[in-house]
N, C-alpha and C positions, 0 to 999 in steps of 0.2 A: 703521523709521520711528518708533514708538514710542521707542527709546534715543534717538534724534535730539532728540525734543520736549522728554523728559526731561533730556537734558544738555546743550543750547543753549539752547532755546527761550524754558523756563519762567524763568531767571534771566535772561537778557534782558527779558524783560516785568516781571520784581519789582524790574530798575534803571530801567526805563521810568518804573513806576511811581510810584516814591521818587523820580525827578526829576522828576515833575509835581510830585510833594507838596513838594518844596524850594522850585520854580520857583513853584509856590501861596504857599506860605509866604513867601516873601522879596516876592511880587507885592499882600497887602494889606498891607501896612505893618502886618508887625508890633514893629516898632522896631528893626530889623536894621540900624542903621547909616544910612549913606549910602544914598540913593536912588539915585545915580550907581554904587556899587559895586554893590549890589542887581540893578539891571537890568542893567550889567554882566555878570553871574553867570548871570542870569534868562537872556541871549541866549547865552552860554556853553554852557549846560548845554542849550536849543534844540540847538544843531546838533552835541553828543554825543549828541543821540536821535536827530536826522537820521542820522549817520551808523551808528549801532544799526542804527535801522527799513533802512536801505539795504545794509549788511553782512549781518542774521538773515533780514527778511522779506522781501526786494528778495533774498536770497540772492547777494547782490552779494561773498558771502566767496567762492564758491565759482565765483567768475567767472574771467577770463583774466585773468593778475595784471595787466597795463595797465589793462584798465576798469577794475579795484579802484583800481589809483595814481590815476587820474583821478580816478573818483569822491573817493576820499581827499584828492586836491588839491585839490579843485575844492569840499568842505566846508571846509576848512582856511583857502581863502584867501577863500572866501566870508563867514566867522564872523569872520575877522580886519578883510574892509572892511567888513562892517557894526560892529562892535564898535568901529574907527575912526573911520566916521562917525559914530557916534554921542556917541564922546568929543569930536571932532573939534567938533560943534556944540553 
């Protein structure tokens, strides 16, 4: 269990990390641009953690490879409609 924590766990949680701190960073205006691109990104890089936290800690890797596809489809076109609606309006 120990090798498990060490060689999955802990870099999963230091990209967690680093994409709150992006998802921070781009969220008070630090002059990054388009606001439109910005949250773009910002919602982006949201449901690459969702599906992190769902694959490492949900141990949704280690599932029956369908739930995994599900799961995987089901962030995929999730991040796609909202990221649409939102260019969209």
């Amino acid at each position: 269990m120990t090798k498990l924590v060490r060689s999955a766990l802990i870099p999963v949680w230091l990209v967690l990390v680093v994409a709150t701190g992006i998802s921070w960073y781009l969220g008070v205006d630090h002059g990054s641009g388009s606001p439109v691109t910005a949250s773009t990104v910002i919602l982006v890089v949201a449901f690459a953690k969702v599906t992190l936290i769902g694959l490492y800690f949900m141990e949704l890797r280690h599932a029956p490879a369908l739930l995994r596809w599900i799961f995987l489809g089901w962030s995929g076109v999730a991040c796609a409609a909202v990221v649409g609606i939102y260019l969209a309006s």
